[in-house]
C-alpha positions as CSV (number, residue, x, y, z in Angstrom):
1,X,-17.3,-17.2,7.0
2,X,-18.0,-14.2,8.6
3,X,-18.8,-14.4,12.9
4,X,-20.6,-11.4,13.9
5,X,-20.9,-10.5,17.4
6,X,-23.6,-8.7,19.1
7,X,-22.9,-5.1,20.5
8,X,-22.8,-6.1,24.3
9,X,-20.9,-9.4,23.5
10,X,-17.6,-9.5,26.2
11,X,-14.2,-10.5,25.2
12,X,-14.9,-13.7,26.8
13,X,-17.5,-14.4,24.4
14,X,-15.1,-13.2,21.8
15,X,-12.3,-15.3,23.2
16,X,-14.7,-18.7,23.1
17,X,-15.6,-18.0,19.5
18,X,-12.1,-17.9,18.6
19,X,-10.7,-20.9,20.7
20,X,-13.1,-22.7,19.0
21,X,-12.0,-21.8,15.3
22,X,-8.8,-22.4,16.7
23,X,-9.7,-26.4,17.5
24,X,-11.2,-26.6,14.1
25,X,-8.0,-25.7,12.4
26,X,-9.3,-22.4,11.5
27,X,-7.8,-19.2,11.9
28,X,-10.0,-16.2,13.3
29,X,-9.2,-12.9,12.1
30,X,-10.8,-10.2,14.2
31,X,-11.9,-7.1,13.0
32,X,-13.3,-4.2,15.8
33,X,-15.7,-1.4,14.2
34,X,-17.6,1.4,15.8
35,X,-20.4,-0.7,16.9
36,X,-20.0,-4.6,16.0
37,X,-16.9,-7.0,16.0
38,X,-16.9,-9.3,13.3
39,X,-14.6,-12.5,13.4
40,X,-13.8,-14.0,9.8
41,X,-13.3,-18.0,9.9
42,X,-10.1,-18.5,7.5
43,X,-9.9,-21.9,6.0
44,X,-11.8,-24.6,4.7
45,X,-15.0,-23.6,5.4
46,X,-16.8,-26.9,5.3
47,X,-16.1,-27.7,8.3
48,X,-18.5,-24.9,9.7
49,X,-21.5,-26.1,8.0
50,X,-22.8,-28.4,10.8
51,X,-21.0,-26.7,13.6
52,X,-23.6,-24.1,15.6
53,X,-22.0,-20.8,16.2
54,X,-24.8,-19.0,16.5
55,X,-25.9,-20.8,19.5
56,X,-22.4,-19.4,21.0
57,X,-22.9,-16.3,23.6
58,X,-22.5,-13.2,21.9
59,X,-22.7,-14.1,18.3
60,X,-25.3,-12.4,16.3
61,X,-25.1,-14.3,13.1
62,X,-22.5,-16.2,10.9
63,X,-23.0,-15.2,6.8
64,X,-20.8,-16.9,4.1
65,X,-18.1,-14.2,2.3
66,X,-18.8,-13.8,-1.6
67,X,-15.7,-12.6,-2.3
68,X,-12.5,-14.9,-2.8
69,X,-10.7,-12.1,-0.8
70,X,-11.8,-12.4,2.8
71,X,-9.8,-10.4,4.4
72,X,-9.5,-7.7,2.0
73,X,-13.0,-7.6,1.2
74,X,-15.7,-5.0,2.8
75,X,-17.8,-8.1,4.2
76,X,-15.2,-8.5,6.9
77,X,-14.9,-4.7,7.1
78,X,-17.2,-2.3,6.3
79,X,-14.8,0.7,7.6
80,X,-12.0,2.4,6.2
81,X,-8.9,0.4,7.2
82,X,-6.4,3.9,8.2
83,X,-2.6,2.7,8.9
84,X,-0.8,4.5,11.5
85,X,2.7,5.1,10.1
86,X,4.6,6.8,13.4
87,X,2.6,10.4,13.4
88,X,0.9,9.7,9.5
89,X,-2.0,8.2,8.7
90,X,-2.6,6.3,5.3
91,X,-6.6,6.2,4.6
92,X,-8.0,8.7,6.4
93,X,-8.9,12.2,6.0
94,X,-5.2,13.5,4.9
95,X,-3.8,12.6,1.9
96,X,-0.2,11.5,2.1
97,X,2.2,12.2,-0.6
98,X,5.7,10.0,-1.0
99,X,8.6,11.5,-3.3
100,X,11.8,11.3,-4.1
101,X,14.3,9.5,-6.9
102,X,13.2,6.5,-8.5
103,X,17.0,5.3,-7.1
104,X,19.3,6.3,-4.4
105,X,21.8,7.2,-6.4
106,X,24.6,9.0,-3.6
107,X,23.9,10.5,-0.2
108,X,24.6,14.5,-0.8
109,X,21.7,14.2,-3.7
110,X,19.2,12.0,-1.9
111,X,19.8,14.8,1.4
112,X,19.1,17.5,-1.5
113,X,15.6,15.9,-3.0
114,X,14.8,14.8,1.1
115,X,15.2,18.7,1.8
116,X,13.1,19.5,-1.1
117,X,10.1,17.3,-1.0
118,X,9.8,17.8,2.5
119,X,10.2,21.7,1.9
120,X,6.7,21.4,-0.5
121,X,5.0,19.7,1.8
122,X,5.4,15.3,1.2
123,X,5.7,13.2,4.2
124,X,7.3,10.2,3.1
125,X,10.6,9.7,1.3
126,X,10.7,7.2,-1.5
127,X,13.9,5.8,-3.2
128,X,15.0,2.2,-4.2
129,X,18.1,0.8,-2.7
130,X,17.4,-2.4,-4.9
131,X,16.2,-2.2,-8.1
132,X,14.1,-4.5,-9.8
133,X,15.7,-3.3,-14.2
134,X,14.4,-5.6,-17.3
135,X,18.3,-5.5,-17.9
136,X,20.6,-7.4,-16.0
137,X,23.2,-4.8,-17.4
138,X,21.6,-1.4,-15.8
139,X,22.1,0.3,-12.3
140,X,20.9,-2.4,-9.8
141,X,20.7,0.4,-6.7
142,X,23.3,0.6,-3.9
143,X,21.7,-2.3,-1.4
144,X,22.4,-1.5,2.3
145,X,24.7,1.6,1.5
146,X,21.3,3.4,0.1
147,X,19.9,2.1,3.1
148,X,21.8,3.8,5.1
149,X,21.3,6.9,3.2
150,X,17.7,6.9,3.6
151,X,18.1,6.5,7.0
152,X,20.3,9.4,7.5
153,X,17.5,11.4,5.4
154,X,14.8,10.1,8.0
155,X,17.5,11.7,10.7
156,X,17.6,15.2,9.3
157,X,14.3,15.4,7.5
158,X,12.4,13.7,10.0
159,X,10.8,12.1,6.6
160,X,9.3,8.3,6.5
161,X,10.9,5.9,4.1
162,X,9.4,4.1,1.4
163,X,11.7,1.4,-0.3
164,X,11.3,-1.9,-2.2
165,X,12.1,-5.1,-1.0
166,X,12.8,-7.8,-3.7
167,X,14.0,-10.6,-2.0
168,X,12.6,-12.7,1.0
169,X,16.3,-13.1,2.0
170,X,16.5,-9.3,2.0
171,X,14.1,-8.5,4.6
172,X,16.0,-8.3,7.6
173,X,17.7,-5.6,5.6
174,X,15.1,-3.7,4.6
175,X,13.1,-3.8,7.6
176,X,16.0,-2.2,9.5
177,X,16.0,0.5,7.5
178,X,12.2,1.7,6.3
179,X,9.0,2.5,7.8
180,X,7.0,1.1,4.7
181,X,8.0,-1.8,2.4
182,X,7.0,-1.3,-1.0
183,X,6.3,-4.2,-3.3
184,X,7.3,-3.8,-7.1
185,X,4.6,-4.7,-10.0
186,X,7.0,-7.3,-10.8
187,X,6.5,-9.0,-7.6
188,X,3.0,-8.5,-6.8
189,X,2.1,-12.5,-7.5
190,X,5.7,-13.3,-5.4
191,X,4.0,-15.0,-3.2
192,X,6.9,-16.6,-1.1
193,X,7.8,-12.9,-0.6
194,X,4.0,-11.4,-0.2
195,X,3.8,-14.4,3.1
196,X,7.3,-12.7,4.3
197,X,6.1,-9.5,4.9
198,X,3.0,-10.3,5.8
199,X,5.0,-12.0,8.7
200,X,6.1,-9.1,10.2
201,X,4.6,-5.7,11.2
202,X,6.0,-3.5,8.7
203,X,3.2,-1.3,6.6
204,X,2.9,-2.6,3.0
205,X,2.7,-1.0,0.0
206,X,1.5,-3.7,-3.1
207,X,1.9,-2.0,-6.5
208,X,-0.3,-3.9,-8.8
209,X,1.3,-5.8,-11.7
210,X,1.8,-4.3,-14.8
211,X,-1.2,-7.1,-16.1
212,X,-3.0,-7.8,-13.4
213,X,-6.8,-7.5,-12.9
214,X,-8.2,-5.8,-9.8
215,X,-8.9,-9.2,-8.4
216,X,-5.9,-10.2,-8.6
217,X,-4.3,-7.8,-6.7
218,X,-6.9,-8.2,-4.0
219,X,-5.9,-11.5,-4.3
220,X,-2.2,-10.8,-3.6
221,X,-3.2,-8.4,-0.8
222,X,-4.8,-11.5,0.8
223,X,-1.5,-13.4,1.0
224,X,-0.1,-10.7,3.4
225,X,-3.4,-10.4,4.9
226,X,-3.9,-14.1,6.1
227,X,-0.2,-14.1,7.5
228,X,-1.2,-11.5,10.4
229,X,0.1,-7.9,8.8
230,X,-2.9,-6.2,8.0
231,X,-1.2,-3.1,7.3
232,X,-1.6,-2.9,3.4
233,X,-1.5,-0.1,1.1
234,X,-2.5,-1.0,-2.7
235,X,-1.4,0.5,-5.5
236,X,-2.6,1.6,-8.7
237,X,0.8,1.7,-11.3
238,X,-0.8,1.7,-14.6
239,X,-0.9,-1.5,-16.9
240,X,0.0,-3.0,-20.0
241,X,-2.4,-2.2,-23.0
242,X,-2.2,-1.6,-26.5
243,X,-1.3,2.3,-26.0
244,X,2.4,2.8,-26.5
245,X,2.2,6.9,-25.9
246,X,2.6,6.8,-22.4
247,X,4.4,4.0,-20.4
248,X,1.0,2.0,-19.4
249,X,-2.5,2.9,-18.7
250,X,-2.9,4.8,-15.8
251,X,-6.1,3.0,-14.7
252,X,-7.9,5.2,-12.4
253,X,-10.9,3.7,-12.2
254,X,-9.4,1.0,-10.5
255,X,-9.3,3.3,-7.3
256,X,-13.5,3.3,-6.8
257,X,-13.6,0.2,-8.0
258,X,-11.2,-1.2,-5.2
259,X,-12.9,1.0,-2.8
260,X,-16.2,-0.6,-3.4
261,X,-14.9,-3.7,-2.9
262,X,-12.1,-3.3,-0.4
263,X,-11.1,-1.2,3.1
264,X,-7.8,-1.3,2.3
265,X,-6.6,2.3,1.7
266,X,-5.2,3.1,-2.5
267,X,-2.6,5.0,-3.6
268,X,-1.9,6.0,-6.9
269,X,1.6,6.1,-8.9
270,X,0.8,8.6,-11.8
271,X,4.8,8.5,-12.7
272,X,4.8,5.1,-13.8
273,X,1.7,5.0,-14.8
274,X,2.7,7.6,-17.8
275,X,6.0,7.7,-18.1
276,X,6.3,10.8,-19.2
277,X,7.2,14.0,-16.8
278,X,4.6,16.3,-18.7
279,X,1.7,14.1,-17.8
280,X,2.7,13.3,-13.9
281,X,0.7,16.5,-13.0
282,X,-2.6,16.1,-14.6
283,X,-2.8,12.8,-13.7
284,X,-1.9,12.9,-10.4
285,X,-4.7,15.7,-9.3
286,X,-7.4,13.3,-11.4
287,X,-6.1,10.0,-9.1
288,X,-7.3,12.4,-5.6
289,X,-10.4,13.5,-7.3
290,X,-11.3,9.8,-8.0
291,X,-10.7,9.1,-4.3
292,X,-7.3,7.9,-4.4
293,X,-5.6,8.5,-0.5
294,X,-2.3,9.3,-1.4
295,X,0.4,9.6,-4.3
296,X,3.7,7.8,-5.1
297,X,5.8,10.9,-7.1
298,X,9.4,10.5,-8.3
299,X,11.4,13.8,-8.1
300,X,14.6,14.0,-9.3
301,X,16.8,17.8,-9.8
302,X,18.6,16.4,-12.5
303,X,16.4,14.0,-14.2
304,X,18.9,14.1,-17.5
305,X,21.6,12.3,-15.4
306,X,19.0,9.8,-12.7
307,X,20.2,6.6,-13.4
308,X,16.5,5.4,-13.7
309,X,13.2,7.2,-15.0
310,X,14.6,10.4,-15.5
311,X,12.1,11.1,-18.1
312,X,9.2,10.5,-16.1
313,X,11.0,12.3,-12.3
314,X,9.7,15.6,-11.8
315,X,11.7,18.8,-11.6
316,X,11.8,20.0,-7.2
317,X,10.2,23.2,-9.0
318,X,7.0,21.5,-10.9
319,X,6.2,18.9,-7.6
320,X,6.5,22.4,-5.4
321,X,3.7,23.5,-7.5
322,X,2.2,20.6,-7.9
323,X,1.4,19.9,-4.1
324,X,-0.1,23.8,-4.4
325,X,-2.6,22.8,-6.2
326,X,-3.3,19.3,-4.9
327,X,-4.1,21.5,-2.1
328,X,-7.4,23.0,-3.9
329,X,-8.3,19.4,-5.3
330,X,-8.3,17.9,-2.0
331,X,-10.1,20.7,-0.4
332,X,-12.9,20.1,-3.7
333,X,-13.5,16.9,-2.4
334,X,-13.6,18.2,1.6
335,X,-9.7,16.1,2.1
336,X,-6.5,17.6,3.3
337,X,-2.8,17.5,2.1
């Protein structure tokens, strides 16, 4: 259920509604726009049929939410959720690009993409210290020693990290070390690990699975949502078809189609969503014409010797001129890089 108050309701009115969720074994998730504050009722919603909230001071009307995603959904908010990451914003009028190696493969080379990525203009450093590899037999990521160099990039670079957690156990870790915690496709529907980080205050980034509907991801986003973190970043990865080409299907019109439905901000990863270096580019200019607020871009100088997605890793050189002429897209669509 959704609570909405009226514009001149107090805090105390606010505070009354949300004691008395509270003593219904609900939990009341508030959400403050420019000119209403809407409660959403979280649970078993049943038990508000016979109970009359709108006879409370300050509420304006109670309306059922459609959507099996409350909290995610545009019912509870209407506005552009933007996440404050230290200066950066993610879902607001700047788009925000993150690059770097698929893997932290040794300090002196993660300084060396850091310097370069930050040099052509990204905010945000990404790079795997755990690595999520269909073989058990292929390079797993350094663990708290790439940490550690990611941290020391943050130092000199003055970069924001972006690296995966796998591993509910791991988070301590992780949340030492990055400003955003990415989760992989493969653990979008993790849902152990999806209620860990939605435990703490972290920002979120939730890839979507490699065969997962939009609803489903929504769905997943909702896990982290009803645990108090309401810092998520979705997505879009490519999935799983019948075309072999590329790597997936880079599905970009999942991007309006999750903003219709969602206030969550959307990033788009054209790497792994083609697989294929040559086609990072085109793709990645189309995903911030169809609205997408930001980019996940691996980079890599020597992408013949990464130890993961080398073929797909830009060259320093192409994502320099790549974030040229992002530039001219963004400013196409009245948006700034």
């Amino acid at each position: 259920m959704i609570i909405v108050l009226k514009p001149d309701a107090t805090e105390e009115n606010l505070q009354t509604v949300l004691e008395k969720l509270k003593s219904l074994g609900l939990s009341g998730h508030v959400s403050k726009g420019e000119f209403r504050t809407i409660i959403g009722a979280i649970g078993d919603e049943s038990i508000l049929h016979n109970q009359p909230l709108e006879a409370f001071p300050g509420v304006e009307k109670v309306m059922p939410i459609l959507q099996p995603f409350k909290l995610a959904s545009r019912e509870f908010k209407p506005e552009d959720t933007v996440i404050r990451v230290d200066k950066q914003e993610i879902g607001g009028q700047k788009l925000q690009v993150m690059a770097g190696p698929c893997a932290v493969e040794e300090r002196e080379l993660l300084l060396e993409i850091a310097y370069q990525v930050k040099e052509s203009g990204a905010n945000f450093l990404r790079g795997g210290a755990f690595k999520p590899r269909t073989s058990p037999y292929n390079f797993q990521g350094l663990e708290e020693e790439g940490l550690k160099y990611l941290a020391e990039a943050r130092e000199k670079t003055g970069l924001l990290i972006v690296t995966e957690l796998m591993d509910p156990r791991e988070m301590g870790l992780v949340k030492e070390y990055a400003d955003i915690i990415q989760i992989g496709a493969r653990n979008m529907q993790n849902f152990r690990l999806l209620k860990e980080v939605g435990s703490q205050e972290k920002p979120v980034v939730l890839k979507r699975g490699m065969s997962a509907t939009v609803k489903e991801l929504l769905m997943s986003a909702e896990y982290i949502l009803s645990e108090g973190n309401h810092k998520v970043i979705l997505c879009e990865r490519g999935i799983r078809t019948f075309e072999n080409f590329t790597r997936n299907t880079l599905d970009l019109s999942a991007v309006p189609v999750i903003k219709s439905l969602s206030h969550l901000p959307v990033i788009v990863d054209p790497s792994h969503g083609v697989g294929k270096w040559e086609f990072v580019s085109p793709m990645a200019k189309a995903a911030i014409a169809a609205g997408a607020d930001g980019l996940l871009i691996e980079v890599h100088p020597y992408p013949e010797k990464a130890f993961s997605d080398g073929p797909q890793s830009l060259l320093p050189s192409r994502f320099k001129d790549l974030m040229t002429d992002l530039a001219r897209v963004a400013q196409a669509i009245n948006r700034t890089i």
